[in-house]
PDB file of N, CA, C and O in Angstrom:
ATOM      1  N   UNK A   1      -3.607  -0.819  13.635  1.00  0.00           N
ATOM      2  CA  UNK A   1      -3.785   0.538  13.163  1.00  0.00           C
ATOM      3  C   UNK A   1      -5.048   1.126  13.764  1.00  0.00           C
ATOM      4  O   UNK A   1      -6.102   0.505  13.903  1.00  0.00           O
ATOM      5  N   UNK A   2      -4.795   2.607  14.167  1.00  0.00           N
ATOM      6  CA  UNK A   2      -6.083   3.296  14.584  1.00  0.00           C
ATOM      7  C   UNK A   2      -7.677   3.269  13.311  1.00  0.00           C
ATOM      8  O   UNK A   2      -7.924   2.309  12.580  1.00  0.00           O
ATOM      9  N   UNK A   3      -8.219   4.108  13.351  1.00  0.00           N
ATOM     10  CA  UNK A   3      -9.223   4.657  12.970  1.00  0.00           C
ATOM     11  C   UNK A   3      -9.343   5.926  12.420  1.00  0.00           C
ATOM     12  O   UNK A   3     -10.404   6.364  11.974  1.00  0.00           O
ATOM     13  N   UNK A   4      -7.929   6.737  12.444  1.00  0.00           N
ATOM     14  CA  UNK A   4      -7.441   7.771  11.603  1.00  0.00           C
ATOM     15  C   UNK A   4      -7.888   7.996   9.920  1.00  0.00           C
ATOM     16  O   UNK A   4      -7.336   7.239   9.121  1.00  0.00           O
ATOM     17  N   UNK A   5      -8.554   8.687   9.554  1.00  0.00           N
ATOM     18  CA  UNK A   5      -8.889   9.214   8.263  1.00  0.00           C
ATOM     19  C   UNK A   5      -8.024   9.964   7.218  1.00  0.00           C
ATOM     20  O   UNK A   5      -7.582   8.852   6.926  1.00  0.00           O
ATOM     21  N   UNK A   6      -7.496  10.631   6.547  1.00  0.00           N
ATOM     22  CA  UNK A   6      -7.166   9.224   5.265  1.00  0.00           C
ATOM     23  C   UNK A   6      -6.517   8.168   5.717  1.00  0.00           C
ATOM     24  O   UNK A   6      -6.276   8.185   6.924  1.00  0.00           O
ATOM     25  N   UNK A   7      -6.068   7.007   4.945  1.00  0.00           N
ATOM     26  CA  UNK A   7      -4.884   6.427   5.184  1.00  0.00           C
ATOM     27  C   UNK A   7      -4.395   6.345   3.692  1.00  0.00           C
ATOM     28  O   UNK A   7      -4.846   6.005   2.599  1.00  0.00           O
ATOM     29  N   UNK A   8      -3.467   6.738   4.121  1.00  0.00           N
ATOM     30  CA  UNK A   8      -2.374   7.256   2.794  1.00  0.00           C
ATOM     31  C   UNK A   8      -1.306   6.066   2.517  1.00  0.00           C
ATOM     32  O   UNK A   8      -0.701   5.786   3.552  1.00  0.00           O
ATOM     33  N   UNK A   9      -1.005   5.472   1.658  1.00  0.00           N
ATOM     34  CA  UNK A   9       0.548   4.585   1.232  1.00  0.00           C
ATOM     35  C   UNK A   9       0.971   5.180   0.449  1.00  0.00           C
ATOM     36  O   UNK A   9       0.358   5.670  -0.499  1.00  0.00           O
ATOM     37  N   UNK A  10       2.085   5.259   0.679  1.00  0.00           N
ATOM     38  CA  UNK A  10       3.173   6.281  -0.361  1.00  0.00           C
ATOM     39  C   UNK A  10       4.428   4.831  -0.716  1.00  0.00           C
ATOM     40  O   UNK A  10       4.512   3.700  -0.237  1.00  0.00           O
ATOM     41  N   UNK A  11       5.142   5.476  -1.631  1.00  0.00           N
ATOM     42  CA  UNK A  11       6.566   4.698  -1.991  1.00  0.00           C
ATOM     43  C   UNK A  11       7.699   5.394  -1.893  1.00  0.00           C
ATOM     44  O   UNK A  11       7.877   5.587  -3.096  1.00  0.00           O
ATOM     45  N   UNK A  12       8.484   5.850  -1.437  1.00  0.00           N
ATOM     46  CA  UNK A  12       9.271   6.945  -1.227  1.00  0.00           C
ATOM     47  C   UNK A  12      10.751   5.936  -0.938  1.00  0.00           C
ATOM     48  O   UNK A  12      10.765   5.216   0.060  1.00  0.00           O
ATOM     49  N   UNK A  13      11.750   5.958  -1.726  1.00  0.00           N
ATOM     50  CA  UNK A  13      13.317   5.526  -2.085  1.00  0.00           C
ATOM     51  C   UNK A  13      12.719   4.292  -1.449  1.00  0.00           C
ATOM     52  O   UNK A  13      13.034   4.222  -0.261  1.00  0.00           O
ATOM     53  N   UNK A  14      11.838   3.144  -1.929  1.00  0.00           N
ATOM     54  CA  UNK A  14      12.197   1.854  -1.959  1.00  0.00           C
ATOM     55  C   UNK A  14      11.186   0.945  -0.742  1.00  0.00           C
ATOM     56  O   UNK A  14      10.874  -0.229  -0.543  1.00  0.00           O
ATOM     57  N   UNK A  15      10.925   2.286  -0.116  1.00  0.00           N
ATOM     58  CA  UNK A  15      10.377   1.773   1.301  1.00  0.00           C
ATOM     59  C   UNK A  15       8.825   2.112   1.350  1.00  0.00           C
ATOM     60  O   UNK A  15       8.610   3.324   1.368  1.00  0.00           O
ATOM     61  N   UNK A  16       7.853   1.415   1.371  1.00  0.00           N
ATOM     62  CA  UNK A  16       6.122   1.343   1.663  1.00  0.00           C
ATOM     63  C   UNK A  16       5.993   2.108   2.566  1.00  0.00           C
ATOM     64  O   UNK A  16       6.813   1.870   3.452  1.00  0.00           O
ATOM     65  N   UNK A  17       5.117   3.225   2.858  1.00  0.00           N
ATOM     66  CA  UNK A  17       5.269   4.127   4.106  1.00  0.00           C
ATOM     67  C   UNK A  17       3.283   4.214   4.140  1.00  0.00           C
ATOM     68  O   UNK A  17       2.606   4.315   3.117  1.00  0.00           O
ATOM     69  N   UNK A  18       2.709   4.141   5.579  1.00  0.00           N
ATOM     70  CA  UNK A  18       1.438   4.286   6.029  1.00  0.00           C
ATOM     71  C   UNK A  18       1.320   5.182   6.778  1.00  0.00           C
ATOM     72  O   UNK A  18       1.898   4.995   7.849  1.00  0.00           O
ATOM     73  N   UNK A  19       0.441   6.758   6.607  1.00  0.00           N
ATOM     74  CA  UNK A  19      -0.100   7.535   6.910  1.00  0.00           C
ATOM     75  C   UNK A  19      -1.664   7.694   7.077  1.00  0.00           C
ATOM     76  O   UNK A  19      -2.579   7.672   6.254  1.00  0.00           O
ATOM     77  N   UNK A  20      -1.620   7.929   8.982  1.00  0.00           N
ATOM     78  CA  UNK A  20      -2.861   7.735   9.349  1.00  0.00           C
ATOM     79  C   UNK A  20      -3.415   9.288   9.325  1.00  0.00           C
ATOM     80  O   UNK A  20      -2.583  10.125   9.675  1.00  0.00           O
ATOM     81  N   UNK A  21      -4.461   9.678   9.027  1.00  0.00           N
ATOM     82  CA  UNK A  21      -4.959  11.073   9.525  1.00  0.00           C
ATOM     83  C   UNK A  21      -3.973  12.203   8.798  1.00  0.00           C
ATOM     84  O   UNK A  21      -3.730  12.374   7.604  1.00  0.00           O
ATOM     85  N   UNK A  22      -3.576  12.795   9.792  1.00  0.00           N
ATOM     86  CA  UNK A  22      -2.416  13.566  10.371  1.00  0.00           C
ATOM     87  C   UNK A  22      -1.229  13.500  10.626  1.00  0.00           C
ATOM     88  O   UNK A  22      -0.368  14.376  10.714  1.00  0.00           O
ATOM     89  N   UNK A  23      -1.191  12.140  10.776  1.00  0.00           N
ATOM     90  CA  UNK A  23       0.240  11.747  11.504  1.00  0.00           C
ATOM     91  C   UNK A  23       1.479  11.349  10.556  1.00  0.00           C
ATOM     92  O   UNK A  23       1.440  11.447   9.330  1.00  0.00           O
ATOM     93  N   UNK A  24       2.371  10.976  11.152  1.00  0.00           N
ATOM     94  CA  UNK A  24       3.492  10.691  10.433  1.00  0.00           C
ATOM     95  C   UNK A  24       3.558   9.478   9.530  1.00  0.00           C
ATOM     96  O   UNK A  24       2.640   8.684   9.738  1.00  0.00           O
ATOM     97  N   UNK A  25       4.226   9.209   8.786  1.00  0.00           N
ATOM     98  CA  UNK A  25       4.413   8.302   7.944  1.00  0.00           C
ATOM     99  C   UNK A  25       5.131   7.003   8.891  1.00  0.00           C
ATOM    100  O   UNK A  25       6.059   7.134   9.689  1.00  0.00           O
ATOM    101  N   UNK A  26       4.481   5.865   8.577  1.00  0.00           N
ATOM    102  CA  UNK A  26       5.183   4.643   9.288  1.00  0.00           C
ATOM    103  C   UNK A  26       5.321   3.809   8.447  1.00  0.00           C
ATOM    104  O   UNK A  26       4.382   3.255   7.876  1.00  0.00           O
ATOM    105  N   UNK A  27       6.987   3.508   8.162  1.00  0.00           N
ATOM    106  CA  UNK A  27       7.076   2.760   7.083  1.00  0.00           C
ATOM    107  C   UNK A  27       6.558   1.198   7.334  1.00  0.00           C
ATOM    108  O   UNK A  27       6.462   0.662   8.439  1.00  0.00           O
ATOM    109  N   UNK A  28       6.206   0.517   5.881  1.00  0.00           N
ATOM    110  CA  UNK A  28       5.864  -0.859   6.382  1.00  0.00           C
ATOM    111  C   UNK A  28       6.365  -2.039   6.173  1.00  0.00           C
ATOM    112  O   UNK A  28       5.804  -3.110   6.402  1.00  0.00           O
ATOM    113  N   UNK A  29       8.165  -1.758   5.431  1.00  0.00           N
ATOM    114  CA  UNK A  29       8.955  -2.293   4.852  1.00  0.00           C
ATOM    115  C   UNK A  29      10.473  -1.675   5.790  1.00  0.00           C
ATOM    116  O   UNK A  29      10.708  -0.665   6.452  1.00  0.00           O
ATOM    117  N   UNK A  30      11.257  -2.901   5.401  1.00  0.00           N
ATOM    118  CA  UNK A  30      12.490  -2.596   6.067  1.00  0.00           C
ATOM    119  C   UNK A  30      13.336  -2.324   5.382  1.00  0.00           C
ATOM    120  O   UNK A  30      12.882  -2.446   4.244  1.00  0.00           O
ATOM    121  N   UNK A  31      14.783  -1.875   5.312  1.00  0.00           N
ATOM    122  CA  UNK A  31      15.625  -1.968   4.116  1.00  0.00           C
ATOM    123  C   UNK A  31      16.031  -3.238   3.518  1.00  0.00           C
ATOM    124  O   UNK A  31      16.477  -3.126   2.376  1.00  0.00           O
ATOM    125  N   UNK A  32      15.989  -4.404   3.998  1.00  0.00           N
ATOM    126  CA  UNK A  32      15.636  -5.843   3.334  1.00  0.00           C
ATOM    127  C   UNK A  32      15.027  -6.179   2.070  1.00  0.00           C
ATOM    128  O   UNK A  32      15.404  -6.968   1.203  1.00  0.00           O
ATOM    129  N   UNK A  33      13.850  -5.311   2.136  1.00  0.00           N
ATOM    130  CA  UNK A  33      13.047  -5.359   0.814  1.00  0.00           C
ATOM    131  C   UNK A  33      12.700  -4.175   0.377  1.00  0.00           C
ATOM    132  O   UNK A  33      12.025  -3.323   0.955  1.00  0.00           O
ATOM    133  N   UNK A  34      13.310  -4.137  -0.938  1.00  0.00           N
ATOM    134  CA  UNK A  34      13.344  -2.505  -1.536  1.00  0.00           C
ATOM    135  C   UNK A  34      12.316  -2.782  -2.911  1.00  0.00           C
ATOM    136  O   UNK A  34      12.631  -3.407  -3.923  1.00  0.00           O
ATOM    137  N   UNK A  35      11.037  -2.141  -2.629  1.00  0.00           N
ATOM    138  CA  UNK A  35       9.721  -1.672  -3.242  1.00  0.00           C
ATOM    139  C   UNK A  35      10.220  -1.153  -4.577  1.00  0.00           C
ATOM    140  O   UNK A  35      10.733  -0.034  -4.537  1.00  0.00           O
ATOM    141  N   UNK A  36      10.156  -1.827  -5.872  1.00  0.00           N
ATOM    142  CA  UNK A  36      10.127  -0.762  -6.781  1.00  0.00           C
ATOM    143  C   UNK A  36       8.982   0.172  -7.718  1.00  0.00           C
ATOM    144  O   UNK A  36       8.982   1.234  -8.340  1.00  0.00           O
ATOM    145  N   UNK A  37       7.884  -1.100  -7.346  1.00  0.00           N
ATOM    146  CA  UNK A  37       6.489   0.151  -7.810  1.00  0.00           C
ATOM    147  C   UNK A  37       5.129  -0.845  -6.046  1.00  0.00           C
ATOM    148  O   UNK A  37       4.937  -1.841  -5.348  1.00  0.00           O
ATOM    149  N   UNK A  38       4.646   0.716  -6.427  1.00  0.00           N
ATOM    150  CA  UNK A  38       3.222   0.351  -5.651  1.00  0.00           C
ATOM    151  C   UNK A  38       2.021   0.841  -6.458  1.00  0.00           C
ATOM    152  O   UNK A  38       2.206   1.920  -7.021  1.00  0.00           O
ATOM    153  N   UNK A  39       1.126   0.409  -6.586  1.00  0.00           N
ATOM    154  CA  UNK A  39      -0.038   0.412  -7.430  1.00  0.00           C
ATOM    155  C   UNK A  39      -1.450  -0.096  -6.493  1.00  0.00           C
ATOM    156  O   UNK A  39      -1.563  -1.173  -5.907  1.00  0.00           O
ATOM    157  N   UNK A  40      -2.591   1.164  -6.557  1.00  0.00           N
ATOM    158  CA  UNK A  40      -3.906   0.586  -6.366  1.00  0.00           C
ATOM    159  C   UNK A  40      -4.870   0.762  -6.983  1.00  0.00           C
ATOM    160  O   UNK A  40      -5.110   1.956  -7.157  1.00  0.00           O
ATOM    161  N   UNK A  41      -5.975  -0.320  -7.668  1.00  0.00           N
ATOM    162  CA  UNK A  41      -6.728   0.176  -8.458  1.00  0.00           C
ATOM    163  C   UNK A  41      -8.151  -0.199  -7.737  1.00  0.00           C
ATOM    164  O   UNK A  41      -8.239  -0.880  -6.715  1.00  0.00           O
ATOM    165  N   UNK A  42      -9.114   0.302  -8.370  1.00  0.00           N
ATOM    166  CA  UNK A  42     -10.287   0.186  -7.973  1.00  0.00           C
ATOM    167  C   UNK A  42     -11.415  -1.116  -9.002  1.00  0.00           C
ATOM    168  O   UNK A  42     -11.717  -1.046 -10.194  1.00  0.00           O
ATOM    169  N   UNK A  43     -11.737  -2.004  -8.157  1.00  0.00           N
ATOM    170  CA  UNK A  43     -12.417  -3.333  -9.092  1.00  0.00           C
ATOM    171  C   UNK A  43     -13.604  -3.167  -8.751  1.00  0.00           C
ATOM    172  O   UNK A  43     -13.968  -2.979  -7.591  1.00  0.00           O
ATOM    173  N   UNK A  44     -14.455  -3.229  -9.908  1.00  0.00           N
ATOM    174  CA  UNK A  44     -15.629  -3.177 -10.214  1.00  0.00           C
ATOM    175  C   UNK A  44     -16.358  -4.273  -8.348  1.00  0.00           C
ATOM    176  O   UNK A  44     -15.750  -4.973  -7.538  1.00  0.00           O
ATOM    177  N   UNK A  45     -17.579  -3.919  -8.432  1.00  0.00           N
ATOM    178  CA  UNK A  45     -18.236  -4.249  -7.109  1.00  0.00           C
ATOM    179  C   UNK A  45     -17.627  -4.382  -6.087  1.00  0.00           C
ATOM    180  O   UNK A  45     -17.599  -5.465  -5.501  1.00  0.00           O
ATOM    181  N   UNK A  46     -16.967  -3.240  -5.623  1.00  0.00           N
ATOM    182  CA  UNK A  46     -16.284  -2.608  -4.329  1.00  0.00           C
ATOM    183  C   UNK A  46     -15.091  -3.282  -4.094  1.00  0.00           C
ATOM    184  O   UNK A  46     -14.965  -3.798  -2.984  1.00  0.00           O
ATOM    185  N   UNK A  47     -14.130  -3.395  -4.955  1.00  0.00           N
ATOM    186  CA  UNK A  47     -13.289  -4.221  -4.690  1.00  0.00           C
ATOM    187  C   UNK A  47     -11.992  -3.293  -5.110  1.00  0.00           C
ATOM    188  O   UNK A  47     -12.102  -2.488  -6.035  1.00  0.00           O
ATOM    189  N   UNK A  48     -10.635  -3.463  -4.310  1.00  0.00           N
ATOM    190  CA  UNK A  48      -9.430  -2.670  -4.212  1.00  0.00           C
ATOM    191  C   UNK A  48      -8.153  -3.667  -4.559  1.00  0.00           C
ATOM    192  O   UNK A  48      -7.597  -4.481  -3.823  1.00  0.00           O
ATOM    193  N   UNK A  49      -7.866  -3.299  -6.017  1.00  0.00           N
ATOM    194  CA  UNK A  49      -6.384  -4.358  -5.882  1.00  0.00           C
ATOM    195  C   UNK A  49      -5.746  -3.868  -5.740  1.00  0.00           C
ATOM    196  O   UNK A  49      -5.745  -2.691  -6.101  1.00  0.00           O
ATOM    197  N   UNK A  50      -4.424  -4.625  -4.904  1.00  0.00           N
ATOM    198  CA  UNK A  50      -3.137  -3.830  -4.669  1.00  0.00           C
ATOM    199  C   UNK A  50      -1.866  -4.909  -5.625  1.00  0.00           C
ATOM    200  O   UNK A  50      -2.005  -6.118  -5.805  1.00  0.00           O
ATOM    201  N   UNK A  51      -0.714  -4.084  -6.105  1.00  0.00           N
ATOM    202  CA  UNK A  51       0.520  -4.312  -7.082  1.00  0.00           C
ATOM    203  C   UNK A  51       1.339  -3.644  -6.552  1.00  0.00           C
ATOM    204  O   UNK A  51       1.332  -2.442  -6.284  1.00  0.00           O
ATOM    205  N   UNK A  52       2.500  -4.860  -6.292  1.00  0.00           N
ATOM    206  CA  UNK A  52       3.890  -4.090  -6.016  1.00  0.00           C
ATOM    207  C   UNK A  52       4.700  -5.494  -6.827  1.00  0.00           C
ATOM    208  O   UNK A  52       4.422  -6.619  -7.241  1.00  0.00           O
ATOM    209  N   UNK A  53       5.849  -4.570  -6.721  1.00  0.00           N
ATOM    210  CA  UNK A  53       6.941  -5.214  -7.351  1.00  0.00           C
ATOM    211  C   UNK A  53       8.008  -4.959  -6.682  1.00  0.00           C
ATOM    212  O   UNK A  53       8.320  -3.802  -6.400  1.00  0.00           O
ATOM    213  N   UNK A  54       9.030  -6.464  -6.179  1.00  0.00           N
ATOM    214  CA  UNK A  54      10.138  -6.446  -5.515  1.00  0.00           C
ATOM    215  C   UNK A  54      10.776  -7.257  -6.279  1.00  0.00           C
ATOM    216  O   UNK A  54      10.461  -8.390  -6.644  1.00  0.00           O
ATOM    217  N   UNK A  55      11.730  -6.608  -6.518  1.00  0.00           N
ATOM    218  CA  UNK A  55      13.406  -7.213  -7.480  1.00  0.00           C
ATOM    219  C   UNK A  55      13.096  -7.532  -8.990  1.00  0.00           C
ATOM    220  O   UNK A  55      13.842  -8.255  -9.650  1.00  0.00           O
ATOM    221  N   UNK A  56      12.225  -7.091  -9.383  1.00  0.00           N
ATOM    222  CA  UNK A  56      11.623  -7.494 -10.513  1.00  0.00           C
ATOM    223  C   UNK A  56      10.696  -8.152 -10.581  1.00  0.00           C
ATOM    224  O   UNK A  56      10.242  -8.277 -11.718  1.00  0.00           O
ATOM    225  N   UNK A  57       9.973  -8.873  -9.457  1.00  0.00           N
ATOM    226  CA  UNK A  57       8.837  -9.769  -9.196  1.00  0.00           C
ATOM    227  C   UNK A  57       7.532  -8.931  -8.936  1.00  0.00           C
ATOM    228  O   UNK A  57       7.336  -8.215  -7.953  1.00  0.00           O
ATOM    229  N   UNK A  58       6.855  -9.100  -9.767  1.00  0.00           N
ATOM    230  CA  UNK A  58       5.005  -8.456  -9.568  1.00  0.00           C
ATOM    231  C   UNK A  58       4.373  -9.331  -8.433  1.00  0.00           C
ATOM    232  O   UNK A  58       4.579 -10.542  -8.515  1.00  0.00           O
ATOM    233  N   UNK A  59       3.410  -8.725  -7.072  1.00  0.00           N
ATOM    234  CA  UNK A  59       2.618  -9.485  -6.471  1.00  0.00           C
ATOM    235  C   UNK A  59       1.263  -8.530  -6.590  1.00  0.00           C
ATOM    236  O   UNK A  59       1.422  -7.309  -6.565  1.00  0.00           O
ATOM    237  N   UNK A  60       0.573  -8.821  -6.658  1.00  0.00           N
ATOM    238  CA  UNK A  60      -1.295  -8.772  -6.452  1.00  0.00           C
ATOM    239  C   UNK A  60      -1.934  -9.515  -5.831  1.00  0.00           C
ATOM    240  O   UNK A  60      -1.837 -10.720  -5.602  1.00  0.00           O
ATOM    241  N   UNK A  61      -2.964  -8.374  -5.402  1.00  0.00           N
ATOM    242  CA  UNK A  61      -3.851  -9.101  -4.581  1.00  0.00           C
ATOM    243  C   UNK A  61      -5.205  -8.405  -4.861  1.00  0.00           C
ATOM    244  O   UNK A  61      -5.360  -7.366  -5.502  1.00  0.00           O
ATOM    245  N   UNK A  62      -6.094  -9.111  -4.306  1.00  0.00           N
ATOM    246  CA  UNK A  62      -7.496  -8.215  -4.758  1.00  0.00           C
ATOM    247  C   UNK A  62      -8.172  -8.382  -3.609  1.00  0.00           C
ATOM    248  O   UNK A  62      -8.119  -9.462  -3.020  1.00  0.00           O
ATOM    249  N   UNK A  63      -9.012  -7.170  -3.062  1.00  0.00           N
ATOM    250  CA  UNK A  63      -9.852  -7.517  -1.523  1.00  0.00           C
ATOM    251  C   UNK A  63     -10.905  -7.215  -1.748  1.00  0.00           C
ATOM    252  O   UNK A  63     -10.949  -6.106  -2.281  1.00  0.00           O
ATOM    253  N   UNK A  64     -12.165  -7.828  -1.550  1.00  0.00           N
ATOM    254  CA  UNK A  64     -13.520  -7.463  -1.678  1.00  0.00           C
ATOM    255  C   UNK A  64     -14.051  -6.769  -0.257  1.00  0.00           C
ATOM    256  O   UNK A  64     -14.040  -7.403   0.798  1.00  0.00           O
ATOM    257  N   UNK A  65     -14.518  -5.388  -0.355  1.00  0.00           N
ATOM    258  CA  UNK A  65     -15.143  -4.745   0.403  1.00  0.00           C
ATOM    259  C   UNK A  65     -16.625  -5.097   0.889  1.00  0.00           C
ATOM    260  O   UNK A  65     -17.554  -4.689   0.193  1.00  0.00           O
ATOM    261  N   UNK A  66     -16.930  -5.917   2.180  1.00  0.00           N
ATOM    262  CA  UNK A  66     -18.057  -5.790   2.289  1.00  0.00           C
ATOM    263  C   UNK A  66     -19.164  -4.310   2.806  1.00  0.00           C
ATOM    264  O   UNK A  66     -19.033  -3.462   3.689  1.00  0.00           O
ATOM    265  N   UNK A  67     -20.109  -4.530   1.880  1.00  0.00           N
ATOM    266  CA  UNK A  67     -21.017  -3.330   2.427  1.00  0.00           C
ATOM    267  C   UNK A  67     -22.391  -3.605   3.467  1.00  0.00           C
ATOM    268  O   UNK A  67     -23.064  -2.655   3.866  1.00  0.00           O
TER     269      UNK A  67
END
């Protein structure tokens, strides 16, 4: 991925989609695996978790931002 400002994830009918800047949406999922939630929250000392759920299954993850 570029260096494009925002970067946007959307969920749109099933499929993870990444928006750089300006540009178009690039999905990051295939029709194979159909997304039913996406979730990001913000963790205390710079930290970003991400939640999705496929077929009924929850995954998380948590990334620590270095400053």
């Amino acid at each position: 991925f570029g260096s494009a400002n925002p970067l946007v994830f959307d969920l749109v009918s099933g499929v993870v989609r990444l928006t750089e800047g300006t540009g178009s949406p690039t999905p990051l999922t295939t029709s194979n695996v159909v997304v039913n939630s996406l979730s990001f929250e913000h963790v205390a000392t710079s930290g970003i978790r991400a939640i999705l759920t496929i077929s009924g299954r929850t995954f998380e993850t948590t990334k620590y931002l270095r400053q």
